[in-house]
KEKE-3310 file (N, C-alpha, C; in steps of 0.2 Angstrom, whole numbers, plus 5000, padded with zeros to 4 digits):
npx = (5004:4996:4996:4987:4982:4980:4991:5002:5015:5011:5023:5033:5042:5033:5023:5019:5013:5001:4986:4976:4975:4972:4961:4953:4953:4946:4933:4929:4927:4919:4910:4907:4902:4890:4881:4881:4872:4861:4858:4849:4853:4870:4886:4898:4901:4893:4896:4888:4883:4871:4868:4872:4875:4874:4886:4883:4880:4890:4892:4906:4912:4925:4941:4949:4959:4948:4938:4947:4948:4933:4932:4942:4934)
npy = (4677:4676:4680:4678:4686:4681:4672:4678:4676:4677:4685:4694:4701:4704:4712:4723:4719:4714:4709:4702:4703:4718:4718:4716:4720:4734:4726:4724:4737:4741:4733:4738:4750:4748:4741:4751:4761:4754:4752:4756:4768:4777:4773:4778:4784:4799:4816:4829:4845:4844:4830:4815:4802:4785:4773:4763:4743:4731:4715:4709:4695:4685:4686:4690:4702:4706:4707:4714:4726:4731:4731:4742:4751)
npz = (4924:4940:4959:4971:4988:4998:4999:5002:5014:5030:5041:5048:5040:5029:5034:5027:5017:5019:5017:5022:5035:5035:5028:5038:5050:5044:5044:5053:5062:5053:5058:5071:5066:5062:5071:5080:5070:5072:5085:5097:5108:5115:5110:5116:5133:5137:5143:5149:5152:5154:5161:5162:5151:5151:5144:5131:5131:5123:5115:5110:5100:5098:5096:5087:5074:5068:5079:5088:5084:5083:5099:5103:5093)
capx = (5005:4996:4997:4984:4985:4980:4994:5009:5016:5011:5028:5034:5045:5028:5018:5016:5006:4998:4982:4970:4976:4970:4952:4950:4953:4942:4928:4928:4928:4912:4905:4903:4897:4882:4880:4881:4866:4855:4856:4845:4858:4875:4890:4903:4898:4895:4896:4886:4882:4863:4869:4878:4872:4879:4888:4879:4884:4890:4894:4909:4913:4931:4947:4955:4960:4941:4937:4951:4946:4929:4932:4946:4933)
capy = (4674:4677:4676:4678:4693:4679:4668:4682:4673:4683:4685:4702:4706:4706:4716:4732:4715:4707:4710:4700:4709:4726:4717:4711:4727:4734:4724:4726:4744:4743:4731:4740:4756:4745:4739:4759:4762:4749:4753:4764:4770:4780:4768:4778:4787:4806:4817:4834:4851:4842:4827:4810:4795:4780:4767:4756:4736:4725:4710:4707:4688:4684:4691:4692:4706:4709:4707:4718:4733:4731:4733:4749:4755)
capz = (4931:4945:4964:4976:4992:5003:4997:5006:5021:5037:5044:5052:5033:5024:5037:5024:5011:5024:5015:5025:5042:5037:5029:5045:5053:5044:5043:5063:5062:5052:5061:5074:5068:5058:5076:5082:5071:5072:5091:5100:5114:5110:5110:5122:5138:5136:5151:5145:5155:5156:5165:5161:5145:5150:5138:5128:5132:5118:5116:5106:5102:5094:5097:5081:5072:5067:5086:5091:5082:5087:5104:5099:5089)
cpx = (5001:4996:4992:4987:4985:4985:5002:5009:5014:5017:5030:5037:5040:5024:5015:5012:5003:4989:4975:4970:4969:4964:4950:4949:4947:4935:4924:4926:4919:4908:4902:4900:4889:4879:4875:4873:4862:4853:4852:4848:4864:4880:4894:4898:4899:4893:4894:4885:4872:4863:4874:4872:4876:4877:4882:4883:4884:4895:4899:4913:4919:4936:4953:4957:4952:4940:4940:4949:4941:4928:4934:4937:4926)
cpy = (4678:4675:4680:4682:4689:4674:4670:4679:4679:4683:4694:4706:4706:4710:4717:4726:4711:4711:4707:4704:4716:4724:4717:4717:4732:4733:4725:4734:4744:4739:4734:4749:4754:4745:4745:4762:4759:4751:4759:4769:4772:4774:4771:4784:4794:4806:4824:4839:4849:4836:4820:4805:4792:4777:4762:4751:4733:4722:4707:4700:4689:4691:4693:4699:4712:4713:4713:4725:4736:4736:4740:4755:4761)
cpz = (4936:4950:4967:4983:4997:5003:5001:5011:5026:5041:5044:5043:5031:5027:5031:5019:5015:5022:5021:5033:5041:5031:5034:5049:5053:5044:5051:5063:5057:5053:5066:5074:5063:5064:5080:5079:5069:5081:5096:5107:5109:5116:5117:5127:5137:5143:5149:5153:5158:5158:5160:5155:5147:5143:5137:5131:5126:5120:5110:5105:5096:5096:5094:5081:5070:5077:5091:5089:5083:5093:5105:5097:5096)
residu = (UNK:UNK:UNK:UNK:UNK:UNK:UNK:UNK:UNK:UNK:UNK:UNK:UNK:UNK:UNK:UNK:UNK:UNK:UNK:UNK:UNK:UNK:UNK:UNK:UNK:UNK:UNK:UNK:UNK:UNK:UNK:UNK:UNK:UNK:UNK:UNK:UNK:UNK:UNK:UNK:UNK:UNK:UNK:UNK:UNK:UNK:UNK:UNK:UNK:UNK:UNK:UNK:UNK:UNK:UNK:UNK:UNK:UNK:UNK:UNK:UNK:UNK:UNK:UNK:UNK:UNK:UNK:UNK:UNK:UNK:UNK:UNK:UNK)
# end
């Protein structure tokens, strides 16, 4: 017998198997540090002793879970 990880209801008692959540999560997470170094600018704004770098701008499309951690990340 088997059952499938995307087959677990998403309901609040299964959070801890809610296997596609915490893909999702990370898949955002390393989307945006692929994004980080593909890009020729630093992601968050440093403020240094030698003056300021502003933030890089991206553009994050969806607001899932991927989406959400993204943004987070």
């Amino acid at each position: 017998t088997a059952m499938g990880m995307d087959a677990i209801p998403r309901i609040s008692r299964a959070q801890n198997m809610d296997a596609l959540s915490s893909m999702s999560s990370i898949a955002g997470y390393k989307a945006s540090l692929i994004a980080a170094d593909n890009l020729d600018k630093y992601f968050p704004m440093m403020m240094t002793a030698a003056g300021t770098i502003p933030p890089a701008k991206a553009l994050i499309l969806g607001a899932g879970v991927a989406g959400l951690q993204a943004i987070a990340t």
